[in-house]
C-alpha positions in Angstrom: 194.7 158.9 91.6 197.6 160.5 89.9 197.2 158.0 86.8 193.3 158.4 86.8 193.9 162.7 86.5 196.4 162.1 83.9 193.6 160.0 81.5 190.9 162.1 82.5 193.0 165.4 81.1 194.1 163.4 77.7 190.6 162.5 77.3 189.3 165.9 77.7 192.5 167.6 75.1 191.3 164.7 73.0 187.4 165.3 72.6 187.9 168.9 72.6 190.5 168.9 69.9 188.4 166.8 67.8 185.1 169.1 68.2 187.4 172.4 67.2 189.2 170.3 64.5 186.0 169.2 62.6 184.0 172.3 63.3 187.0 174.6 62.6 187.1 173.4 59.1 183.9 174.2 57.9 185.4 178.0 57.9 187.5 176.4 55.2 186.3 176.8 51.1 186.3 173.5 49.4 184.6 172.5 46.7 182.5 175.8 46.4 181.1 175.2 49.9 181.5 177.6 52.8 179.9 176.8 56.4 177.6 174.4 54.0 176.7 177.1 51.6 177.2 177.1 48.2 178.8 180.3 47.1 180.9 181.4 43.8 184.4 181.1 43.7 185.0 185.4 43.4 182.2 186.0 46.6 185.2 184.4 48.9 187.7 186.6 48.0 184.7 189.6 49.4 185.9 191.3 52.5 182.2 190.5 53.9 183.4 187.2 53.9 186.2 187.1 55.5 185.3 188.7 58.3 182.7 186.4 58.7 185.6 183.5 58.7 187.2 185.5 60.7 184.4 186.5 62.9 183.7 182.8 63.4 187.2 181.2 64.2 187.8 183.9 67.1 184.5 183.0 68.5 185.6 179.2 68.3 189.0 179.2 70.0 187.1 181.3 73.0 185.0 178.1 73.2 187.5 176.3 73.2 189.2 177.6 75.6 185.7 177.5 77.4 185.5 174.5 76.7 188.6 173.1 79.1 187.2 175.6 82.1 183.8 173.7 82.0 185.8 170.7 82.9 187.4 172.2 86.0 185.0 171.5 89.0 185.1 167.5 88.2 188.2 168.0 89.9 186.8 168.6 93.4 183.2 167.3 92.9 182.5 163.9 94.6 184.3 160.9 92.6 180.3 159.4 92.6 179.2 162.5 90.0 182.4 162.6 88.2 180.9 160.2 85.4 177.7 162.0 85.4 179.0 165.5 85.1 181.5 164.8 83.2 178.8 163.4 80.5 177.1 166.5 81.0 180.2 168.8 80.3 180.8 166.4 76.7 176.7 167.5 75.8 177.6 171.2 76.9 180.9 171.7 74.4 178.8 170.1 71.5 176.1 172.7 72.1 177.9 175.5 72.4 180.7 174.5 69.9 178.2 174.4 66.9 176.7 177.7 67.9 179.2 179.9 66.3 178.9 177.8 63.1 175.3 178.1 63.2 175.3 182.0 63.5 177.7 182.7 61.0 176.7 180.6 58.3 173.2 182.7 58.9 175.4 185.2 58.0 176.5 184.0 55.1 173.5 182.9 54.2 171.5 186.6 54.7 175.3 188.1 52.4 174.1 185.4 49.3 170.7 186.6 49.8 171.7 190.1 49.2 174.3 189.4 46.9 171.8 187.7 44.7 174.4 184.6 44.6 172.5 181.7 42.7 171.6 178.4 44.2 172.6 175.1 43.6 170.1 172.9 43.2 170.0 169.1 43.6 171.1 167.6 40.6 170.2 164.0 39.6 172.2 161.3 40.8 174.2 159.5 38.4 174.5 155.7 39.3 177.1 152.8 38.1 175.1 149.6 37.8 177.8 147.7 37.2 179.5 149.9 40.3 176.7 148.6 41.8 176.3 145.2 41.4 180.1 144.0 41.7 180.1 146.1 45.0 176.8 144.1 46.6 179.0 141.1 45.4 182.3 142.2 47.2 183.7 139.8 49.7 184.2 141.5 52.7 186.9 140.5 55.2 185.0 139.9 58.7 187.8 137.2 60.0 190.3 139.3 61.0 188.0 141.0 63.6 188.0 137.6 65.6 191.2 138.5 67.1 189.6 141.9 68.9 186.6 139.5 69.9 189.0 137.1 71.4 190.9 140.7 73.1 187.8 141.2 74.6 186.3 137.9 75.7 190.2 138.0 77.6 189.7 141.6 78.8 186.0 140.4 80.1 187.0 137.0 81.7 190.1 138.9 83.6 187.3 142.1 84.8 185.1 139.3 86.3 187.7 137.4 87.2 189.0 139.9 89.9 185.8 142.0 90.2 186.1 144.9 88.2 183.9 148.1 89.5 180.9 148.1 87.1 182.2 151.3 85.5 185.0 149.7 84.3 182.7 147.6 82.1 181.4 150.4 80.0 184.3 151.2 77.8 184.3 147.6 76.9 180.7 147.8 75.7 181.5 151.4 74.1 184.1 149.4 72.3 181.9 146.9 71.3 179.5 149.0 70.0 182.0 151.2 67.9 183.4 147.9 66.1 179.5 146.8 65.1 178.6 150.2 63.5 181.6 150.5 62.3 181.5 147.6 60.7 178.6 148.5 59.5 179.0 151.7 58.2 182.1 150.4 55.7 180.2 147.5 54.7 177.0 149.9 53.8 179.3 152.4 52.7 177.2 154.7 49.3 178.6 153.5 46.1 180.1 156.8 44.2 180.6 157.5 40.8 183.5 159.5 39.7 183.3 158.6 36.0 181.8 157.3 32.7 184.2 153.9 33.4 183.1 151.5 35.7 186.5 150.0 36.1 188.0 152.6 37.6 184.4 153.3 40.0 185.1 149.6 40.9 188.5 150.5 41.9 188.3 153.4 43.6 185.2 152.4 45.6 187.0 149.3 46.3 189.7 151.1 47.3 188.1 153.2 49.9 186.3 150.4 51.3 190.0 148.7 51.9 191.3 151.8 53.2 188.5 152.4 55.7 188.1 149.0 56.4 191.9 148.4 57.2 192.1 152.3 59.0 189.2 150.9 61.4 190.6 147.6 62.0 194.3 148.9 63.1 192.5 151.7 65.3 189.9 149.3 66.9 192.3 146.6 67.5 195.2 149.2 69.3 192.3 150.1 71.3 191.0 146.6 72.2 194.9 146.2 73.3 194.9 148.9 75.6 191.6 148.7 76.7 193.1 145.3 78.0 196.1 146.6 79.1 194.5 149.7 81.1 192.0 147.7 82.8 194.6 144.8 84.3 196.2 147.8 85.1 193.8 148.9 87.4 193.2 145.7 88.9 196.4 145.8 90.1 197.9 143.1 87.5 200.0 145.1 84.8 203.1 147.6 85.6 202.3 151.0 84.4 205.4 150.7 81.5 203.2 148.3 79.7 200.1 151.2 79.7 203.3 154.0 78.5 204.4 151.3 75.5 200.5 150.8 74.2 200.1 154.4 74.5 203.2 154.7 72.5 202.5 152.4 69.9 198.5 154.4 69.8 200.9 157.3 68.6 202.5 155.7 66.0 199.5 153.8 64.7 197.7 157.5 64.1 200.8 158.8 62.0 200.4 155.3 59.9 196.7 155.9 59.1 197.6 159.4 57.9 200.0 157.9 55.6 197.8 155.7 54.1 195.3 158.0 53.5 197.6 159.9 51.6 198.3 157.3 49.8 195.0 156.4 49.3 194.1 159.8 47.8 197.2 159.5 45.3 195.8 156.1 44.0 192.9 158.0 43.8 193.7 161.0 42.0 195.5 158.5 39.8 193.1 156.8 38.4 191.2 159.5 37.8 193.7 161.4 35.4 192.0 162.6 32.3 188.5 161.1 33.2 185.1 163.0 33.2 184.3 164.0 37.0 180.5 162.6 37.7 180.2 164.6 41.1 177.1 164.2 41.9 176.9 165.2 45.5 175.9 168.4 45.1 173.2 169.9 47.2 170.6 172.4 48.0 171.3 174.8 50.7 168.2 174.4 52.5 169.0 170.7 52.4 172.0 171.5 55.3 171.2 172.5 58.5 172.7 172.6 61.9 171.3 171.0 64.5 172.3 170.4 68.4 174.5 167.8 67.6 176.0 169.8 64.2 175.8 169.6 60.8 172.6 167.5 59.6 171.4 166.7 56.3 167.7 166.3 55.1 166.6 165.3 51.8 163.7 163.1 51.8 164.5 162.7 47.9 168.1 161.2 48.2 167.9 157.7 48.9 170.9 157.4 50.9 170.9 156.8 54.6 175.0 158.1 54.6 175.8 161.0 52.4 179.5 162.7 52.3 180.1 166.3 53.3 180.7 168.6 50.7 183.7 169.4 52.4 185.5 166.3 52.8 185.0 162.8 53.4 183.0 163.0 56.6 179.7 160.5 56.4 176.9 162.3 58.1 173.1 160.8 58.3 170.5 161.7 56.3 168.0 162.4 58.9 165.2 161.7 56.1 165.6 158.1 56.4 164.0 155.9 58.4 167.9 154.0 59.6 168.6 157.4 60.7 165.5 157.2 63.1 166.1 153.9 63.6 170.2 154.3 65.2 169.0 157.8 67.1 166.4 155.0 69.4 169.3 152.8 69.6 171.3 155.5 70.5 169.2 156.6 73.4 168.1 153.0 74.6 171.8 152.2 74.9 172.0 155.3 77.4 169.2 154.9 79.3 170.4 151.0 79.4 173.6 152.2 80.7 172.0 154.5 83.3 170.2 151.8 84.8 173.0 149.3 84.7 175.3 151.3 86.5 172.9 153.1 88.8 169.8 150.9 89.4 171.3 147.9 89.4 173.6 148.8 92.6 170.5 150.9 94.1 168.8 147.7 93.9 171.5 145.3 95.6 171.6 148.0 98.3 167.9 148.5 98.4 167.6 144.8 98.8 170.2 144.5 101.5 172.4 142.8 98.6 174.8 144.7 98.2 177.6 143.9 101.1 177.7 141.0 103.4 179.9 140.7 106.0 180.6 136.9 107.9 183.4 135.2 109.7 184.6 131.6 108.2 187.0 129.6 109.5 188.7 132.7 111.5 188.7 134.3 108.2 186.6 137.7 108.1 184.8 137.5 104.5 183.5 140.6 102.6 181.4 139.5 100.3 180.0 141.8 97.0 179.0 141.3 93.6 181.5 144.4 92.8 184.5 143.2 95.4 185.5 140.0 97.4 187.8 140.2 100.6 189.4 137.9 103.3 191.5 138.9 106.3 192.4 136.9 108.4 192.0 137.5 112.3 195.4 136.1 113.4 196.7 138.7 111.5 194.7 141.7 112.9 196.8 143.9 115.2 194.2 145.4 116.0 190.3 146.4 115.3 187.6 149.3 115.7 184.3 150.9 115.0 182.9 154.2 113.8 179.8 155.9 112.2 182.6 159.0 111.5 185.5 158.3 108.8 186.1 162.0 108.7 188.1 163.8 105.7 189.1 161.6 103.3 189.8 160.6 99.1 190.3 157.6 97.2 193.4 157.4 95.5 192.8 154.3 93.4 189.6 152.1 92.4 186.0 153.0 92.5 183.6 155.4 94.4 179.9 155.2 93.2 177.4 156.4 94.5 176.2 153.8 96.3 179.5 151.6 97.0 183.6 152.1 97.6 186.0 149.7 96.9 190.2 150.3 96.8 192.4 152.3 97.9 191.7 155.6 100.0 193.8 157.9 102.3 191.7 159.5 105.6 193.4 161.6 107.8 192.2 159.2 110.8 193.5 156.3 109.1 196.3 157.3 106.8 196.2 155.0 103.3 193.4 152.2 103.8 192.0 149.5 101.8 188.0 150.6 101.5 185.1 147.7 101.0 182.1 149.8 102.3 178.8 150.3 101.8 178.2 154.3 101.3 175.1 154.8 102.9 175.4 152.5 106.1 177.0 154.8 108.4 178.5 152.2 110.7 182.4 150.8 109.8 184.9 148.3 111.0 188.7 149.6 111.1 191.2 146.7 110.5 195.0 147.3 111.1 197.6 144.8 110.3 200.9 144.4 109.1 199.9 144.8 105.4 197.5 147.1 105.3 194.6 148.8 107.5 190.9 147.8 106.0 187.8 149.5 106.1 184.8 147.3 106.2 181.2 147.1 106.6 177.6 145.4 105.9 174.9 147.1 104.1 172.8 146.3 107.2 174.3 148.2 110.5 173.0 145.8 113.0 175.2 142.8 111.5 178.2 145.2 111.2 177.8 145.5 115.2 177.8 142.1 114.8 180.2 140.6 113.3 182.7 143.6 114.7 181.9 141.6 118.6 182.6 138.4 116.9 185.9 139.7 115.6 186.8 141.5 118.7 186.1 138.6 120.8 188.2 136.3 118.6 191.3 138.5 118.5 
């Protein structure tokens, strides 16, 4: 329990300090752009304007201080609805973190207005052709992603193996899914142009793509390893040191990406000494807008599904395009997927009387489950009851859906158990022996009676 609180909290400082990093810096003025408006460089130094800035990045931290708060009650909730409000708590922060930004760069907007500031308009896009061609030709390295494939296919065989909950399964398709797009969004990756030599737009682009590409592949593969490493962990496989050492080495992988892309943006700057600058990403601000999700771009002109920020090197979608359309129903069919694969799928076992199956083999009392498999044997029960009342109790370790319990819980009855149960068949068999004391049942109450007079009468 301990270890699953301690996740849950770096998860939650994690994904809120990524939504106040990357909204926070849109208060920053870079490359003429402020909240995604396109001001002069002498309006920022107005007073207006900074207390817009202002304004905005006190409104922000209170969010995120919000932000934490929201997250509270999954402490004390049923560990069924921690998944589903904790989903629910992610889609609230995103909401309410983009509201300040989409207020005050109304603000901004209205001071241009008045200030008679002129607009930038879309200029036309300057393309490489040879930039072009020799990237569509560009060999791209897919080989070394094999050996998070084979990380996987290990991680899955072990999960199935010793019956993993079915929750555990989804950050192994999350993961899955991250290194496909991913994949695909560096192989896709917009061509730029910097200058009037295409040697050095050949090397730069190719340099970003071998920067990105090698960035995603150290991050993806540390997370295939502890994705591994976390889930033998909770089967009970892996000492906890090994989850400390991966977390360790997560740490030091982070400061490593930040070198390089330092380095990356020295080669860059490089190369571009004494060369004509061909920015060409400049845009309209009606083009920008912020959305429920943040900062969109839509510009049915641009032919580009992937366009960068004009204040960094963020990739957002160009909601114009049909891809865009296109990944936002993938999007949502994955979810919905999801839903019913962790929900309706164990609705239906238990619907269907599927879902737990109690039987006695061989003096051996069997558990059977397609989410858990147990065997005790009856000459080494001390001694056995029944119930329809558990009382108070928590789990400590494993899984509680909604519709099924499996590992380890602590009642006040029973002191620490081992829990195979069914959640809405209100009829249990207590097992005490020398190891440990189980808690068992059948998704049908009239075979738990059962096989509980069996038992008894064996004993």
């Amino acid at each position: 329990m301990l270890l699953s609180y301690v996740i849950l909290i770096l998860t939650v400082l994690f994904i809120n300090s990524i939504y106040y990093y990357t909204t926070n810096k849109y208060s920053k003025f870079e490359n003429g752009h402020l909240f995604l408006v396109k001001i002069p460089d002498e309006a920022y130094q107005l007073s207006e304007v900074k207390m817009i800035i202002q304004n905005f990045k006190n409104e922000l931290f209170k969010i995120f201080i919000l932000s934490f708060i929201l997250y509270l009650p999954i402490f004390i909730i049923p560990d069924f609805f921690k998944i589903i409000y904790f989903l629910i708590v992610i889609w609230i922060n995103l909401l309410l973190v983009n509201y300040p930004l989409k207020k005050y760069r109304h603000q901004l907007l209205l001071l241009k207005r008045n200030y008679h500031w002129p607009n930038q308009k879309i200029k036309t896009v300057k393309i490489d052709l040879k930039l072009s061609a020799y990237m569509e030709n560009k060999p791209f390295n897919y080989y070394k992603y094999l050996i998070i494939i084979i990380i996987d296919f290990i991680c899955l065989g072990g999960m199935l193996y010793f019956k993993a909950s079915l929750e555990q399964y989804l950050y192994l398709i999350l993961q899955f899914i991250a290194l496909i797009f991913g994949l695909v969004i560096i192989k896709r990756m917009p061509n730029k142009t910097y200058c009037d030599d295409s040697h050095i737009n050949i090397a730069i682009n190719s340099l970003r793509q071998d920067y990105l590409s090698h960035c995603f592949f150290s991050v993806i593969l540390i997370d295939a390893l502890f994705n591994l490493i976390i889930q033998f962990y909770l089967l009970n496989q892996l000492p906890f040191i090994l989850v400390i050492l991966i977390s360790i080495i997560m740490v030091i992988n982070l400061f490593i990406i930040i070198d390089k892309s330092k380095k990356y943006q020295t080669k860059k700057q490089e190369l571009l000494q004494n060369k004509i600058n061909y920015e060409y990403n400049i845009y309209d601000d009606d083009c920008w807008k912020i959305g429920l999700f943040g900062p969109s771009y839509y510009n049915k002109a641009d032919p580009k599904t992937l366009v960068t920020s004009p204040i960094g090197t963020q990739m957002i979608f160009n909601t114009a395009r049909p891809a865009y359309k296109y990944f936002v129903m993938a999007i949502w069919s994955f979810i919905i997927g999801l839903l019913v694969l962790i929900f309706g799928y164990p609705g239906y076992l238990d619907l269907t009387n599927q879902l737990a199956d109690l039987s006695i083999e061989n003096n051996v009392i069997v558990v059977s489950s397609p989410f858990y498999d147990v065997k005790i044997d009856i000459e080494d029960i001390n001694d056995i009851s029944i119930t329809d009342d558990l009382g108070a109790g928590i789990r400590t370790n494993g899984t509680d859906a909604i519709f099924f319990t499996k590992g380890h819980c602590h009642y006040d009855k029973y002191g620490d158990c081992l829990v195979y149960k069914a959640n809405f068949h209100h009829c249990f068999i207590i097992v005490e022996t020398d190891e440990a004391t189980y808690i068992i049942n059948d998704d049908n109450i009239s075979n738990t009676q059962k096989i509980y007079q069996e038992a008894k009468e064996l004993i």
